[in-house]
N, C-alpha and C positions, 0 to 999 in steps of 0.2 A: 297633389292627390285630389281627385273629384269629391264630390258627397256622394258620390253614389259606390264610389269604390271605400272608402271612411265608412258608409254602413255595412255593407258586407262584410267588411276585416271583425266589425264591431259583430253579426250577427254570426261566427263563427267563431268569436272567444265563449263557449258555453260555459254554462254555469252548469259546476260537481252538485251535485243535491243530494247523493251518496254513493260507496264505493261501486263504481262502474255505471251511476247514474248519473244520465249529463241530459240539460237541460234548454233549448233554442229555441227562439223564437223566431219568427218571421215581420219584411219588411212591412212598414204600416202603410201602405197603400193599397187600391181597390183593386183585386184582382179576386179569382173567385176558388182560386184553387194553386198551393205554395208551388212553386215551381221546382221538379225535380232537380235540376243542379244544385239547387240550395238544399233539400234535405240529402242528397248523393254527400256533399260538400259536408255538412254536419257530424252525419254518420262516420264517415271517415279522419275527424277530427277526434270526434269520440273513443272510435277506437283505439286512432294513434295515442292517445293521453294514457293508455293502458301500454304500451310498448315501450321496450328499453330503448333508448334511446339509438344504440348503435345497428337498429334494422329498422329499413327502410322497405315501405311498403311496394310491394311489385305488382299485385293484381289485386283487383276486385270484381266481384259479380252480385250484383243487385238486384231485387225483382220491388216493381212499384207495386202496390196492394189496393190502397185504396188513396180515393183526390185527399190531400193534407189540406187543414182546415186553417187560411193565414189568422186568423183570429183570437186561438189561443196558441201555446207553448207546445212546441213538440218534446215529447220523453223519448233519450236514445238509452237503453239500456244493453250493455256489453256483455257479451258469456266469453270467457275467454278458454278457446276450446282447446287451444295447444301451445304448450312454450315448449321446443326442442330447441338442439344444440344448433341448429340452423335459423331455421323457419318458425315463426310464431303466426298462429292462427286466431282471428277473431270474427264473432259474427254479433253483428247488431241490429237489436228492432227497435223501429221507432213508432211511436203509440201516440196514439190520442183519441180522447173521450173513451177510452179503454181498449181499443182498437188499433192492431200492427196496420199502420199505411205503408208500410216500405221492410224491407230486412235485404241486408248487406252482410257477405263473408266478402275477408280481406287477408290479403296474406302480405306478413312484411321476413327479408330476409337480411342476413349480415351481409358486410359488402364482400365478396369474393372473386376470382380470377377464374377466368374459364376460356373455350374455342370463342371466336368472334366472327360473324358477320353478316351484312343486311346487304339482302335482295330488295328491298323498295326503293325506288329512285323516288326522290324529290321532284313535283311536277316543274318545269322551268317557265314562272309566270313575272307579270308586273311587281315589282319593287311594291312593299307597303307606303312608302312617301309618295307611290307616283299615283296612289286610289284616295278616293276621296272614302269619308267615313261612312258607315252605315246608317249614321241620321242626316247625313248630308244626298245619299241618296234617297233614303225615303223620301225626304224632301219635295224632291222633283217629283216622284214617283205620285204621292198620296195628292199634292197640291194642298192649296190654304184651306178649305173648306169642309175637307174630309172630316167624319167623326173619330179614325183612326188615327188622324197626326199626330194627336199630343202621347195617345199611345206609341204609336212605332216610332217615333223621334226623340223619344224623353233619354235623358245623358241615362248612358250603362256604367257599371264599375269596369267594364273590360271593352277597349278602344277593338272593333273588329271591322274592315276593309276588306271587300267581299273582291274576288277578282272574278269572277264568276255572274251571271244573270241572277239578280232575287226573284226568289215566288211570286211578288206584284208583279215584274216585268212580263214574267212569264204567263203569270194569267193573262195578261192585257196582250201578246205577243208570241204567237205559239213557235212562231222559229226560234225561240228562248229556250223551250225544252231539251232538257238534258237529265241524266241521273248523277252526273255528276258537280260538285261543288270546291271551288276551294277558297278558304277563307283566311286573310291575315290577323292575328290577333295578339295583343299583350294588355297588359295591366299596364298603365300609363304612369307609373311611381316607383320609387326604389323602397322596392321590397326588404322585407329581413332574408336574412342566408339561413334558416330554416328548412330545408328539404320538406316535409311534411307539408308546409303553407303553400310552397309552389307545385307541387299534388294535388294539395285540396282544393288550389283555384283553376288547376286545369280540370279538374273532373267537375268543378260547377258550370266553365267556360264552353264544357264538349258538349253537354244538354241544348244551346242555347239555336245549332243549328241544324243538327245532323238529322234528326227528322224532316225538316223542309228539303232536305234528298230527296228524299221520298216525291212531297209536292211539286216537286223541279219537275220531273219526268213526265206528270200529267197536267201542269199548267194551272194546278191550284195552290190556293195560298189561303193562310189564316186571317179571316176581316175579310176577303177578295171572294171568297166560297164558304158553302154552306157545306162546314164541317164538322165533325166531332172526333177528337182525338187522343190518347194519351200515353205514355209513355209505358212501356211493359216492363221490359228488361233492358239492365245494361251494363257492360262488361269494357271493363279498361286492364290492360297492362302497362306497365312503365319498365320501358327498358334500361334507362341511364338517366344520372343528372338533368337536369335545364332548369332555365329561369323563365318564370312568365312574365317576368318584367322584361326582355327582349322576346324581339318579334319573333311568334310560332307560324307555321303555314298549316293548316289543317285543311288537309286532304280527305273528300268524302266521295261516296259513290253508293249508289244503291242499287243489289242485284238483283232484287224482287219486290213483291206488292203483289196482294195477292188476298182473300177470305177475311177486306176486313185489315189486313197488317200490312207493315211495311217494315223490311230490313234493310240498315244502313252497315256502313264500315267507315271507318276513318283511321285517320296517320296524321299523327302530330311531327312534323318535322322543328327542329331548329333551324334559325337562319344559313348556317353550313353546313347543310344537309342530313344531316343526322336523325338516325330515324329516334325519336324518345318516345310514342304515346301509341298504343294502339286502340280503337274502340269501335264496338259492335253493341248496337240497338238494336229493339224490335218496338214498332208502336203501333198501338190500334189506331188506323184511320177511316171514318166512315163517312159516304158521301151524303148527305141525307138531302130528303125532297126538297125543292128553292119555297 
C-alpha cells in the first residue's frame, strides 16, 4: 500500500466529537482549496456511521457551496431524516469557519430482490496492464522543466490508466479532441470487505476526472489554460457490489458546456462487464483572459 493511499484510509476514519458530529481533516500539502472527492468521500462516511449496518447506500446527491479551506477541520454534521422499513435517509452539512461548504442527502437501502437488467455496454478498450500509469504519462507530456511536474506526477492513493487522450495532449494537439474519456482505475491494496469503504473510495475516485470531460472536447486543460473552475453538483448511484481494489473502467462523456458549466456523465463498469456506478456532474468552467 502507497503513502498516499495510507493517508487517505487514515483521512476518512473521522473523529465522533458528538452524537452525529464527525470531525475531518484534510491532507497537509499546498493546495488552495480541499478537493471535492475527499469531502464527497467524508460526508458519506459520516453518514454511513449513523446506518444499520444491514443497508447499504444506493445514491447520493451533493451540491458543493463553498472552496473548503485545507487548513483547518471540516464539521460533518448528520440529521437523520428517515429510518423506514426499507430505506433510511440521511442529509449532511459540512461547515467551516461557521459556514455550509457542501451538503449531501444519501439514501441507503436493505438488500432485496427485484426485475434485473442493464442496457449500458461496457466500452471494449486496452487492458489496464497494457496502459501505462497516469504519472508515467504526464511524464512525457509536461517534460523535466515544467512547473506542473511535481504537481501532475506526484504518487495518488488510486492507480488510474487513462485509455483515452489527456487534457495536455489535447491542448497541445487538437485532433485529440473529444467528449468523451475512459479511464482504468483501482486502489492498488487489499482492501477490507467493508461495503461502505468501497463506496466511499469510488465517490472520492469519480471527482478526480469527470470534469476534464468537459476540457477534452475543447482542447483545454488545468496548468495548460487560463482557467477557473469548480465543481457544482454531484450525483452517484450504486447499483450492486464491487471492489475497488480490482480494476473499474470508468466511462465518461460530456453532453454539453454551455453559460459558464459543464455537464458530464459517467459508468463505472467492473472488469466483467457489470454495470456498478452511475454519476452525473455539473461544474462551473470559466475561460478567463491569457
Amino acid at each position: 500500500m502507497n503513502e498516499a493511499l495510507k493517508e487517505l484510509l487514515d483521512l476518512l476514519d473521522l473523529e465522533q466529537i458528538e452524537l452525529d458530529i464527525y470531525r475531518g481533516r484534510s491532507p497537509e500539502e499546498r493546495i488552495q482549496r480541499v478537493f471535492g472527492g475527499q469531502v464527497a468521500a467524508q460526508a458519506l462516511v459520516a453518514a454511513g456511521r449513523t446506518v444499520p449496518a444491514d443497508r447499504d447506500v444506493h445514491s447520493l446527491h451533493a451540491y458543493f457551496i463553498r472552496p473548503g479551506d485545507p487548513a483547518i477541520p471540516i464539521v460533518y454534521n448528520v440529521e437523520r431524516v428517515r429510518d423506514g422499513r426499507s430505506f433510511t435517509t440521511r442529509r449532511v452539512v459540512a461547515v467551516q469557519h461557521g459556514k455550509a461548504i457542501f451538503t449531501m442527502s444519501a439514501s441507503f437501502h436493505v438488500a432485496e430482490s427485484g426485475v434485473e437488467h442493464q442496457a449500458a455496454v461496457m466500452p471494449q478498450v486496452a487492458a489496464p496492464e497494457e496502459l501505462p500509469t497516469i504519472q508515467e504519462r504526464m511524464r512525457e507530456v509536461v517534460g523535466e522543466d515544467s512547473p506542473w511536474r511535481e504537481w501532475l506526477t506526484r504518487p495518488r492513493p488510486v492507480d488510474s490508466r487513462y485509455v483515452t487522450p489527456l487534457t495536455w495532449e489535447a491542448h497541445r494537439d487538437p485532433g485529440l479532441r473529444g467528449a468523451e474519456t475512459n479511464v482504468w482505475f483501482r486502489y492498488d491494496a487489499d482492501l477490507p470487505d467493508d461495503p461502505l469503504l468501497h463506496v466511499v473510495l469510488a465517490a472520492y475516485a469519480s471527482d478526480f476526472t469527470l470534469v476534464d470531460t468537459v476540457l477534452l472536447a475543447h482542447g483545454l486543460a488545468w496548468g495548460a489554460s487560463n482557467l477557473s473552475g469548480a465543481s457544482l453538483d454531484h450525483a452517484m448511484w450504486f447499483h450492486r457490489p464491487f471492489r475497488v481494489d480490482d480494476w473499474m473502467l470508468y466511462a465518461q462523456e460530456s453532453p454539453w458546456s454551455g453559460a459558464a458549466r459543464g455537464l458530464a456523465r459517467g459508468q463505472m463498469f467492473t472488469r466483467s462487464g457489470d454495470l456498478a456506478v452511475s454519476v452525473v456532474q455539473e461544474a462551473m468552467i470559466r475561460v478567463l483572459e491569457p
